[in-house]
C-alpha positions in Angstrom: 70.1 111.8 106.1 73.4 112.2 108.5 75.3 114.7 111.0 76.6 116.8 108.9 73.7 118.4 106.7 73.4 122.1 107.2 70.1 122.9 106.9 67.0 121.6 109.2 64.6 119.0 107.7 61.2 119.7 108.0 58.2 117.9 107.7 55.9 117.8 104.5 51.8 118.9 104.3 49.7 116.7 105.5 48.3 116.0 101.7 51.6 114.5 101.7 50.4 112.0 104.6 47.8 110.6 102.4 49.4 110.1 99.5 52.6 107.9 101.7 49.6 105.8 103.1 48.0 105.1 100.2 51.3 103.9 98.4 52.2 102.3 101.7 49.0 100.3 101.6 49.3 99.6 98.2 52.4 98.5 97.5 53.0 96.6 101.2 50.1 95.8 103.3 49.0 92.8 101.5 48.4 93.4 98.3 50.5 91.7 96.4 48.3 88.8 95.1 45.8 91.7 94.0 48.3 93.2 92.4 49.5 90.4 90.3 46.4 89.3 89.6 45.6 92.5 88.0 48.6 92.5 85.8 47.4 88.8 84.3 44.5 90.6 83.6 46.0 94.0 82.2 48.5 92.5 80.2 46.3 91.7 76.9 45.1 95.4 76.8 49.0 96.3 77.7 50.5 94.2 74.9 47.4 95.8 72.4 48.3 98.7 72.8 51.9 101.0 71.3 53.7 101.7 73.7 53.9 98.4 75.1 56.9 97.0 72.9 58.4 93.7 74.0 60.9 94.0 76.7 64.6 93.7 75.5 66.3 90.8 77.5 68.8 90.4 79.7 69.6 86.6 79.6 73.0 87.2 77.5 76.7 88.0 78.5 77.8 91.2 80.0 80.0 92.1 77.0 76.3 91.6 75.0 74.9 94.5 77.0 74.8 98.0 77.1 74.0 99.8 80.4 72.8 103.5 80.1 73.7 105.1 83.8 72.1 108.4 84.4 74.2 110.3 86.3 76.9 108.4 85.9 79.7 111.1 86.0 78.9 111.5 89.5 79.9 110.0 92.7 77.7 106.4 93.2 77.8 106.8 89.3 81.3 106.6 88.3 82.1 104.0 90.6 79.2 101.7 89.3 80.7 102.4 85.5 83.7 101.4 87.0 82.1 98.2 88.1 80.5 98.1 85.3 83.2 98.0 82.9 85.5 96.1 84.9 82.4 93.4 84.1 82.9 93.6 80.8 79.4 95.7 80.3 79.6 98.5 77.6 78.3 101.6 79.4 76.5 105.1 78.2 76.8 107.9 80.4 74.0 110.8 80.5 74.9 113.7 82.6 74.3 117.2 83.4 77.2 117.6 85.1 75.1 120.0 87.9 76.7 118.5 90.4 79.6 116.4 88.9 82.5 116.3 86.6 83.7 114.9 82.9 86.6 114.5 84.5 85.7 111.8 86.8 84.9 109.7 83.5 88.2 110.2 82.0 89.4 108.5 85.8 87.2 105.7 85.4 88.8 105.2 81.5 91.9 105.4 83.5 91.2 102.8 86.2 89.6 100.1 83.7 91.6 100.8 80.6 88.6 101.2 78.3 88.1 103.5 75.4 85.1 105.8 74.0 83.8 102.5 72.4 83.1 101.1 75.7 82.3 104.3 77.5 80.3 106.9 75.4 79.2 110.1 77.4 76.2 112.3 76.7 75.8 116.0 78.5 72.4 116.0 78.9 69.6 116.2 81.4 67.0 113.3 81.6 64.5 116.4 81.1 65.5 116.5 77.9 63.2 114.2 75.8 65.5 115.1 72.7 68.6 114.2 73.9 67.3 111.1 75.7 65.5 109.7 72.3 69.4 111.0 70.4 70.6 108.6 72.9 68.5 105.6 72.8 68.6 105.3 68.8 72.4 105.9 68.8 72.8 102.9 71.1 71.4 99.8 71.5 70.5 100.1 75.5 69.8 96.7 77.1 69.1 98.3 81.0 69.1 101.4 83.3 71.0 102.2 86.0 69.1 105.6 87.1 71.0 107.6 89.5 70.2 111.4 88.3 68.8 113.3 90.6 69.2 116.0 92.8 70.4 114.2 96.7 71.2 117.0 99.6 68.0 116.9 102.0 68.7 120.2 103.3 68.4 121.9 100.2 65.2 120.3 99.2 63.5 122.1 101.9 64.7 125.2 100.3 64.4 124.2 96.5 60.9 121.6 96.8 59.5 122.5 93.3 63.3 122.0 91.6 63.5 118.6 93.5 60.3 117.6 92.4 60.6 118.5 88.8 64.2 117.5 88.2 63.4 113.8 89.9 60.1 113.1 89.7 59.5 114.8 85.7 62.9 113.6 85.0 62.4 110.0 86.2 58.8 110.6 83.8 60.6 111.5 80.7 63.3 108.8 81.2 60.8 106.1 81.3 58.8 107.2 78.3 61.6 107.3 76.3 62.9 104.0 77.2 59.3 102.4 76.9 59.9 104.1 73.3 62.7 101.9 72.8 61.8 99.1 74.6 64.1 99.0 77.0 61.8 98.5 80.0 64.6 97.0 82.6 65.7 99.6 85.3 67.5 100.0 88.7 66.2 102.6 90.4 68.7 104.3 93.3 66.3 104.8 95.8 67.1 105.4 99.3 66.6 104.3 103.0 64.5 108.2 103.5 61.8 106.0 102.3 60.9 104.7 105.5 60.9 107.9 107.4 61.0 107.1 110.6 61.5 103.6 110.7 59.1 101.4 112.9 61.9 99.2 114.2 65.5 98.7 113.5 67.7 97.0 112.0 65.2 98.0 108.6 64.3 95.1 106.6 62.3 95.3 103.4 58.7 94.9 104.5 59.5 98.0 107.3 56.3 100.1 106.8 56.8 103.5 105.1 55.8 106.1 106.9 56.0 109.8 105.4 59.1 111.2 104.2 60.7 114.0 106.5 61.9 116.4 103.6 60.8 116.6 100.1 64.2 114.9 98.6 63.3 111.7 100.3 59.5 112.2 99.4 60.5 112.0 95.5 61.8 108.8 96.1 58.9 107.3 97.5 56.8 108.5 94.6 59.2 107.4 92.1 59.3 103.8 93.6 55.4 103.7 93.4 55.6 105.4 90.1 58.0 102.3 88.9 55.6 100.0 90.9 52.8 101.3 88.8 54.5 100.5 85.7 55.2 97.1 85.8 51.5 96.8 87.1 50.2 98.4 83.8 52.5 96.5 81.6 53.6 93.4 82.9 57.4 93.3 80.6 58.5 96.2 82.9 61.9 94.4 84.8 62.4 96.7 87.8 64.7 96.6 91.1 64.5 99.5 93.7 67.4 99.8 95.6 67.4 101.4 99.5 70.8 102.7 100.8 72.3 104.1 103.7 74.9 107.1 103.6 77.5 105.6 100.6 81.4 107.2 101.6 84.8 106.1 100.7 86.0 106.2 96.9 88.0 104.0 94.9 91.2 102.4 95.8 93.4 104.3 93.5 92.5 107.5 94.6 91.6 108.7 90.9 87.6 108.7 91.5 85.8 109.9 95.1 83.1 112.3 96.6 83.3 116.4 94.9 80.4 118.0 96.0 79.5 121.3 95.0 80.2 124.0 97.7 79.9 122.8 101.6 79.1 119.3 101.6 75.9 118.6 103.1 77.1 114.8 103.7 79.0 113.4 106.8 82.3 112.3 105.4 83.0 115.0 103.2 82.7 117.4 105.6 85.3 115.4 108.1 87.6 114.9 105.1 87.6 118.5 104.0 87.8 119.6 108.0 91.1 116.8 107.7 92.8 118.3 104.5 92.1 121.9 105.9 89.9 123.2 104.1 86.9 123.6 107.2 87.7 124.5 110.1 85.9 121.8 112.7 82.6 119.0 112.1 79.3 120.1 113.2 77.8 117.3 115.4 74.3 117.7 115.7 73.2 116.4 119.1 74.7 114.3 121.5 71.6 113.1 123.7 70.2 110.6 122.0 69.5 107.0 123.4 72.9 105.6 121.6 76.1 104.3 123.5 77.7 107.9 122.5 74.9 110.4 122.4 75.0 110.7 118.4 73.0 109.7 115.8 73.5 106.4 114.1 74.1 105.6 110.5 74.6 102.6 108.3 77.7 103.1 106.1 78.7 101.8 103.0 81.9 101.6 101.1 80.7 103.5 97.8 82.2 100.6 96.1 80.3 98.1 98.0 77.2 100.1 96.8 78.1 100.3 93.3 78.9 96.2 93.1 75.2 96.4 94.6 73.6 97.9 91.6 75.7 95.3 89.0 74.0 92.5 91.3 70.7 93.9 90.7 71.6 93.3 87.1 72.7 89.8 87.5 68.6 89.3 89.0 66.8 91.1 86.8 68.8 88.9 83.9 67.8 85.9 85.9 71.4 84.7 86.9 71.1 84.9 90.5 68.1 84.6 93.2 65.1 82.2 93.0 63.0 85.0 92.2 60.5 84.6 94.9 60.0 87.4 97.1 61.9 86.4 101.0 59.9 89.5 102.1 57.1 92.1 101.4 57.9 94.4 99.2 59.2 92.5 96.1 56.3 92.0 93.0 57.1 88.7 91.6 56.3 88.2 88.4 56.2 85.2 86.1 59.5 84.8 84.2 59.9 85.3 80.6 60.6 82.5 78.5 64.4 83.3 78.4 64.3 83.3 82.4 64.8 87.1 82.6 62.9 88.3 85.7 59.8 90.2 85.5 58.2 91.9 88.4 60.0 94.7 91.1 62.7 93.7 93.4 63.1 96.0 96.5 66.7 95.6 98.6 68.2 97.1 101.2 71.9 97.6 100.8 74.2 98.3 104.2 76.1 96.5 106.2 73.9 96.2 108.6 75.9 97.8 111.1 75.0 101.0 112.3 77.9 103.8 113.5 77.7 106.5 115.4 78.9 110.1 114.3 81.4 110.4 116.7 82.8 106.8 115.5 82.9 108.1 112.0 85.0 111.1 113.8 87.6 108.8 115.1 87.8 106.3 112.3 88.7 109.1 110.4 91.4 110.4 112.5 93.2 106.7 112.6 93.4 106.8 108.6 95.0 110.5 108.6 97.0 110.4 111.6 95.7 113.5 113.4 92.8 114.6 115.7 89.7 116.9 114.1 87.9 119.3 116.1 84.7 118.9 116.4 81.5 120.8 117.9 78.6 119.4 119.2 75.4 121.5 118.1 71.8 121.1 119.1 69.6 118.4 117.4 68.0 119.2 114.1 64.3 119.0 113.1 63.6 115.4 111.2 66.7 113.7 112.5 66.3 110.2 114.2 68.5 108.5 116.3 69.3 105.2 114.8 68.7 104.2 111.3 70.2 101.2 109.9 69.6 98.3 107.2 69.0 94.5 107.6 70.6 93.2 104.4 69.8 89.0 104.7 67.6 89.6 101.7 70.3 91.2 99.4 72.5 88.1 100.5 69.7 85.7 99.6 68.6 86.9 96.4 71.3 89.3 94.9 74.1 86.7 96.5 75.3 90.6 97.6 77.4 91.6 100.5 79.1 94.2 101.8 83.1 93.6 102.0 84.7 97.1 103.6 84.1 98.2 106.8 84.2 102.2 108.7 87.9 102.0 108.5 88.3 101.3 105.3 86.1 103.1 104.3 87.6 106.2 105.8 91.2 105.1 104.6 90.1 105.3 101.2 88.2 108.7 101.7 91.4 110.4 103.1 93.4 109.0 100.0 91.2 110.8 97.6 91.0 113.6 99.9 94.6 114.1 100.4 95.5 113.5 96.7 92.7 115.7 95.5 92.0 118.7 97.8 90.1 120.9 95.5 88.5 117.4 94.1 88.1 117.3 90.2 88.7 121.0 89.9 92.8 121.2 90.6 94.1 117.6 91.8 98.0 116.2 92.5 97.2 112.9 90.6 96.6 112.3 87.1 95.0 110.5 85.3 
């Protein structure tokens, strides 16, 4: 959630209450020993019955594994295949291009030199049971990178069933068919909404959740208990939930960057597109809140950064990196299996754990493109906070992650996508 989203965010039912507490309770407040002891005791029935097929492992090469990343034609999406492939991973993309492009994937076989035998792409929505079993026994899929989902907060509150049938179902239909396959290792891109408003700051990983403020952020926290749940019913289930805070920048080249769909709802965007011309000034919603300059503060981080994030998680679930004990609540550790592939759910924040203000955002932005923006300060919105940023020491510890590029960099490579690409995928200056 960040400045620049146009519509208010408003608080869920109160059945809604319930259910956060109960997963709250059940996933943090102490039960973890509970928990594992009830996968020991599951995992005979588990293994008896069909659908639990053995686990495919991860303890081999990158060039040995093939990554399925849904979503990946977007923007977190194609920079991770970028990562990705620059790795040496093979890499399938499934994509409904709602709210993304094909052409961003021809820039990422631009930028890492790879071919259609490296990169394969499938237009398809993870709804699509048919399409999702086409691509599982057309490739031999090792893990899951799952980004697919409908993201801008303001419009759930306007679209809630959509939301909750595109991510949640989607997220549904994706695991059966993987747990089909047996391909039961998955990175989840969660998201810092998860903690609602957060009990203290900087977040850490054992911060309570509280209820979620809008209904996008409340199907990520049913989808991380849903992927909790999983691994408790069938202990081969390898997953790693990943909590962000408001990913901006774009690649280095300029080739790949942020293209949403109509009037960004998201921060940086919006200053970029107010930079190149196309808006006229940035909405800054509230300037009274207890931070040095009034406005709400974010943790940034350098989409790149993020996407080297979720190739780290890969590294832990594959056993490479980490000791595999949890450093905080929140992670499920399981026992290993015999080839040291990780079993259980890792949970990591991912920032720089560094929060910035709106207004430095603002100005970062007007040192990488040489100009002032206009800007208007507008009364506070409904569900925004003040402050909401990420401890990352447990990211460090166990993923041996950290984040590299700062707010100026990050905005220096924002305005060089921008600039080359005003009109974003659809009509650009540089080709691929």
């Amino acid at each position: 959630m960040n400045a620049a989203e146009s519509a208010p965010c408003l608080s869920l039912p109160a059945t809604h209450v319930a259910f956060d507490e109960i997963a709250r309770q059940h996933a943090i407040a102490g039960t973890i020993a509970a928990r594992e002891k009830l996968v020991r005791g599951t995992a005979a029935a588990g293994n008896e019955s069909e659908n639990a097929m053995a686990n495919r492992s991860l303890a081999k090469g990158p060039s040995d594994t093939c990554v399925l990343v849904t979503g990946g034609a977007g923007f977190i999406g194609s920079h991770t295949c970028v990562e990705l492939l620059n790795r040496g991973y093979r890499v399938v993309v499934l994509d409904d291009l709602s709210n993304s492009s094909e052409v961003a994937l021809d820039r990422v076989r631009a930028i890492t030199g790879v071919g259609d035998d490296r990169l394969a792409f499938y237009e398809a929505s993870i709804l699509d049971r048919e399409a999702l079993d086409r691509v599982f026994a057309e490739n031999d899929i090792d893990a899951i990178i799952h980004f697919a989902g409908f993201k801008a907060v303001g419009e759930s509150v306007q679209k809630p069933l959509e939301y909750y049938w595109n991510n949640v179902a989607g997220t549904l239909v994706l695991c059966e068919a993987a747990r089909a396959a047996g391909c039961k290792n998955l990175v989840f891109s969660s998201s810092a909404t998860v903690y609602g408003e957060p009990e203290f700051i900087p977040i850490t990983e054992d911060c309570p959740k509280h209820e979620a403020t809008n209904p996008y952020g409340q199907t990520k926290s049913m989808l991380e208990q849903v992927l909790t749940d999983l691994y408790v019913g069938d202990g081969e289930w390898n997953v790693v939930l990943l909590r962000y805070f408001n990913p901006i920048g774009a690649h280095e080249s300029g080739l790949i960057g942020e293209d949403p769909k109509g009037i960004p709802n998201n921060l940086l965007p919006y200053v970029a597109q107010v930079a190149v011309g196309k808006l006229e000034r940035v909405g800054v919603f509230g300037d009274d809140y207890p931070t040095p300059d009034g406005t709400g503060v974010r943790d940034y981080i350098h989409v790149v950064d993020l996407a080297r994030g979720h190739v780290a998680a890969l590294d832990w679930m594959g056993g490479k990196v980490g000791t595999g004990a949890a450093s905080t609540l929140g992670t499920l550790a399981g026992e290993p299996a015999s080839d040291g592939t990780r079993r259980g759910v890792g949970i990591f924040n991912l920032g720089t754990g560094t929060g910035s203000s709106v207004l430095d955002v603002v100005h970062a932005f007007e040192r990488a493109c040489g100009k002032e923006l206009p800007y208007e300060v507008k009364p506070r919105r409904a569900g925004d906070i003040a402050e909401n940023y990420a401890a990352c020491d447990k990211a460090r510890e166990e993923l041996g992650w950290t984040a590299e590029y700062d707010l100026d960099r990050m905005c220096a490579d924002s305005w060089r996508w921008q600039s080359q690409n005003p009109d974003g995928y659809a009509m650009s200056a540089v080709t691929a």
